[in-house]
N, C-alpha and C positions, 0 to 999 in steps of 0.2 A: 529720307530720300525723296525729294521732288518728282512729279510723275514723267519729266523726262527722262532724267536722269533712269526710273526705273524700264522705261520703253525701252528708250537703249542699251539697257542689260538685257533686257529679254528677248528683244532683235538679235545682238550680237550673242546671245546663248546658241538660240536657234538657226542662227546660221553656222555657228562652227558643229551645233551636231548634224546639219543638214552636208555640211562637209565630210564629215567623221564620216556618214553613211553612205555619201556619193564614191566615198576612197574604197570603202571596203566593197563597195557594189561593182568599181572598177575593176578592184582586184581578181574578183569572181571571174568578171568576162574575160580577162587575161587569163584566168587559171584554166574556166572551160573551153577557150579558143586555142590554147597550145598544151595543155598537159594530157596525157595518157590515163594518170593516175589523180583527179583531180579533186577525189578524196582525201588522197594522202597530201595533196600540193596543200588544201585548206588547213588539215589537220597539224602541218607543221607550221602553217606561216601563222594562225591566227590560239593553236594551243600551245606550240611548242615551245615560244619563250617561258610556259609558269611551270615547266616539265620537271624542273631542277632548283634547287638554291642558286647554282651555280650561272642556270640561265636567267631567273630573277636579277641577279648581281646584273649580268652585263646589260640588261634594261637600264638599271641606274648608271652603272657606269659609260654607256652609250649617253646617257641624258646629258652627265659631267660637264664635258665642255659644250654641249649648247647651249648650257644655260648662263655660262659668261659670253657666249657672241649673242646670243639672244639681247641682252642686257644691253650690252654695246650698241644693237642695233635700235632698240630702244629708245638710246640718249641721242644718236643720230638722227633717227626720222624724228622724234619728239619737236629737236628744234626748226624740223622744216628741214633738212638738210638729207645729200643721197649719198654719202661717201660710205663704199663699198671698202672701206681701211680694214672692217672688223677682223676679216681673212689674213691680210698682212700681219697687221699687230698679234696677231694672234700665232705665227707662225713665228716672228722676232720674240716671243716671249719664250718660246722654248730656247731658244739660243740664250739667251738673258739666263735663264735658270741653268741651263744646262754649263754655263760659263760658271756660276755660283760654285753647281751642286759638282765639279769638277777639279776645280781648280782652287778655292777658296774655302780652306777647313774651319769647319766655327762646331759648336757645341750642337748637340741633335736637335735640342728643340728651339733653337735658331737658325737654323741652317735652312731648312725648308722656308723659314718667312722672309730670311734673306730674299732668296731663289724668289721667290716668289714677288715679292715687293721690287726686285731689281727688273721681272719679264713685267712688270707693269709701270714701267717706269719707261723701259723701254717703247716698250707699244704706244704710252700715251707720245712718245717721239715722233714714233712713224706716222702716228695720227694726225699729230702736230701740222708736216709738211702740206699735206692736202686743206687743211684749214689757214693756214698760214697763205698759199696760193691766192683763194678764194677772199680771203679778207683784205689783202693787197694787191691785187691786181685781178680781182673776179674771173681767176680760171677756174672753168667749172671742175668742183671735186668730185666727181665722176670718173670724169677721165681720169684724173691726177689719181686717184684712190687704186683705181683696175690697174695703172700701168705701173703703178708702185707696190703694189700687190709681187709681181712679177718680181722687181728687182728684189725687194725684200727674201721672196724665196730663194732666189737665186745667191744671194748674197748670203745668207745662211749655210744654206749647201757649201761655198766655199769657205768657209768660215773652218765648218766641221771638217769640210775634206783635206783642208793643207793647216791646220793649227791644232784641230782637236782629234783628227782620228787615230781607233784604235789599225797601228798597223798593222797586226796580226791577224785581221778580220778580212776574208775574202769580201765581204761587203761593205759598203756604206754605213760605218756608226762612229760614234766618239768614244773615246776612251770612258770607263765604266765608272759610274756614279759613285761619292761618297758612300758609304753609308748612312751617318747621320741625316744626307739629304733628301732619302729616301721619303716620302710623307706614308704615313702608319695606314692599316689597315682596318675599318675599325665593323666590319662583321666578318667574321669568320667562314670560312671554305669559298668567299668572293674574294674580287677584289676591290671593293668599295673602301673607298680611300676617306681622308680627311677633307680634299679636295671638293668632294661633293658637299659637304657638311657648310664648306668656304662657300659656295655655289648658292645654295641656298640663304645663307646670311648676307651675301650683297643682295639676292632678290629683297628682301625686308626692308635691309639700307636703300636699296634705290627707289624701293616702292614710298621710302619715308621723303626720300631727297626731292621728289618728284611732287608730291603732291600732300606735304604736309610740312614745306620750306618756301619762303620768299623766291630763291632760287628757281625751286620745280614750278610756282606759278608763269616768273619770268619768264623761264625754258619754254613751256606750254601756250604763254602769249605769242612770243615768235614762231615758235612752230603754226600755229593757228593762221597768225596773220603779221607778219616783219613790218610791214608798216604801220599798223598801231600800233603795235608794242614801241615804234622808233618814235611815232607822236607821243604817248607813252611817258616817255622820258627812260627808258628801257635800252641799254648798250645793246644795238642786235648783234652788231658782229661776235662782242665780248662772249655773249650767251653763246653767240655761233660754235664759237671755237673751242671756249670748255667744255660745253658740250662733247665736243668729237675730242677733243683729251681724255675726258671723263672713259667715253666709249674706248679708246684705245689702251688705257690704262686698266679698264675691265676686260677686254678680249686678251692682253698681255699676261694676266692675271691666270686666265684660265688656260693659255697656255703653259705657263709654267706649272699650275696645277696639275695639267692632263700627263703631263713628259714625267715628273716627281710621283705623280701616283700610280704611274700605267707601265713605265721604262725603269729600265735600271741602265741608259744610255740612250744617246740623241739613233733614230736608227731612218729618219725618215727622207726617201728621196723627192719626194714631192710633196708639195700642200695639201692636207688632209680633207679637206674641203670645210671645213665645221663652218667658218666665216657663212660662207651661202648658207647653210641648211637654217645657220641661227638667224636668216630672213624669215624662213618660214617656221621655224619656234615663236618668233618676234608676234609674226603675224597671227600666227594660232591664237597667242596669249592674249591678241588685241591691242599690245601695247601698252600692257596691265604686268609690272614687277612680279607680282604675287602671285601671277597665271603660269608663269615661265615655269615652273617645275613640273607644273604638269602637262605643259604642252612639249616639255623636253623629253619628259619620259613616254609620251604618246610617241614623238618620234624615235624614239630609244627601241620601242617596245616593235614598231615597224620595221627597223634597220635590223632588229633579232630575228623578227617573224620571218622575215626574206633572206636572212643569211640560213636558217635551220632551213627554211623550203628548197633555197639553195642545195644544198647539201642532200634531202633527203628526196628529190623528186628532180621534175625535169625543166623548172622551169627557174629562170633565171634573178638573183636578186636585185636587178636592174629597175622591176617592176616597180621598186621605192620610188626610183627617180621618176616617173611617169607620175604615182600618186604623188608627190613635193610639187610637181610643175600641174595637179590641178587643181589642187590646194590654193595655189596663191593666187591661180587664176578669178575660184570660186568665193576667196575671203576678200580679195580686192574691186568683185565686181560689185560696184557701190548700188548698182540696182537690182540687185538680190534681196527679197524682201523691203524693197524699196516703200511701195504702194501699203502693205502691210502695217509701217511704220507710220506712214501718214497718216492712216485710219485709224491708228491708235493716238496719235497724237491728238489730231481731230477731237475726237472723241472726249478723250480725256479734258480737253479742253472746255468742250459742251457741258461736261459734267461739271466742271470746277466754275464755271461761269452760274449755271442752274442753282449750285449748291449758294454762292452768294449772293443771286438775286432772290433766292428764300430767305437767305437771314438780313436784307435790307427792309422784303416785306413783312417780316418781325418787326 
């Protein structure tokens, strides 16, 4: 590893635990500015997830689907690009599965890859539109990403409410799952699913596709800078768009994972949020495949801490949302340890420069 290359791991360490610390320090003045009890607010938000097996479990399984929007968002910004689809695709992918694991009987241990390969097929669809836009008529995918977001939810909802639901259900659900579609459980007294297992092996895959492929350099040249890469000799658009295929095809994926591993039926009226949060997985992990699990489960491990604090104290587990929005605040501000980084650089340089004006005067 060249000594930039090592700078910039040791800057971007230090900032994400300079973050780590600034969240939890946050959380405190929350906890002593509104709780009564702010022994106990700490003790449930920051012990209470390891209390149990069973609250272990929902750490990981709170990780589950961000670490395919994580991923998604990944292949997104990689290439330079901001489409916000991850959310969309990710919510068309349960419908995709749930369409599968419903309606369409196959053998048990193809039935889940069915499901699953059909909600990422779909998602790379919806992804498709907002890239498709942009590459033909330069509308920005942004907009096109947010406001299709919308319809996709909505169009789901209908989907489930006049073709798949269960009527007998005073609520909102769809008729109840296969069995075979079911995805297996694979530790006992959770529910840590196969799902996560899938999660983690596209982190690998994509950390390979990314940056040990023709492709992922390609990818990474546009993302960096679209007009060399176009001198290049480099298809930007091409890169553009697989790209945000690629990404919708893995947030669909993890859709249909989370709905097969977590539901025994489609039950949700709104959009779960995962798409946004796996901005801020994306951003934790750096942009690094291989990081995403762990920065999934850091947020897993928070979304428990504040549901148990919820639950056992006075203070509310909304507090997540305040620590996600300084998060990205404090990982995006590119002059955080800016000057730091320069003196190391510097430095390093001085040194490698010294070290070979000695071995000339050899």
């Amino acid at each position: 590893m060249d000594s930039n290359k090592r700078i910039s791991l040791i800057v971007d360490v230090t900032k994400l635990l300079i973050t780590i610390l600034v969240s939890c320090g946050l959380v405190s003045l929350i906890v002593f500015a509104t709780s009564s009890n702010p022994v106990n607010a700490f003790s449930s938000f920051f012990l209470g997830p390891f209390t149990s097996l069973r609250r272990i479990g929902n750490i990981v399984e709170a990780a589950s689907p961000l670490m395919f929007t994580a991923l998604a968002v990944i292949m997104i910004f990689g290439a330079g690009q901001f489409s916000m689809i991850s959310e969309g695709a990710f919510f068309i992918g349960t419908l995709g599965a749930m369409i599968i694991a419903t309606s369409v009987p196959l053998p048990a241990g193809i039935h889940p890859i069915a499901a699953i390969l059909t909600a990422g097929a779909m998602g790379a669809v919806v992804a498709f539109i907002p890239a498709l836009l942009k590459m033909k008529w330069q509308v920005s995918e942004v907009v096109t990403s947010l406001m299709l977001n919308y319809v996709v939810q909505f169009f789901c909802i209908y989907m489930v409410s006049y073709y798949f639901r269960e009527i007998s259900s005073s609520s909102l659900a769809s008729i109840a799952f296969l069995d075979t579609s079911i995805l297996p459980v694979i530790v006992g007294g959770t529910r840590i699913h196969m799902g996560i297992a899938l999660g983690v092996i596209l982190c690998i895959v994509m950390y390979f596709l990314l940056f040990r492929t023709t492709f992922g350099m390609k990818l990474r040249t546009v993302g960096n800078n679209a007009k060399f890469a176009h001198y290049s000799g480099i298809k930007v658009t091409g890169v553009m768009v697989i790209s945000q295929v690629i990404a919708g095809a893995l947030a669909g994926m993890g859709g249909g994972a989370e709905i097969l591993g977590m539901y025994n039926r489609f039950k949700w009226t709104s959009s779960p949020g995962y798409g946004w949060s796996g901005i801020v997985v994306a951003l934790l992990a750096r942009n690094n495949p291989l990081m995403v699990p762990l920065a999934a489960l850091f947020m897993g491990y928070l979304n428990v801490g504040a549901n148990i604090m919820a639950r056992n104290s006075d203070v509310s587990s909304e507090v997540v949302k305040i620590i996600q929005g300084v998060m990205i605040l404090m990982i995006a501000a590119e002059a955080l340890l800016k000057k730091w980084k320069q003196k190391m650089i510097v430095k390093a340089a001085k040194t490698e420069a010294g070290m070979k004006g000695d071995v000339i005067n050899d």
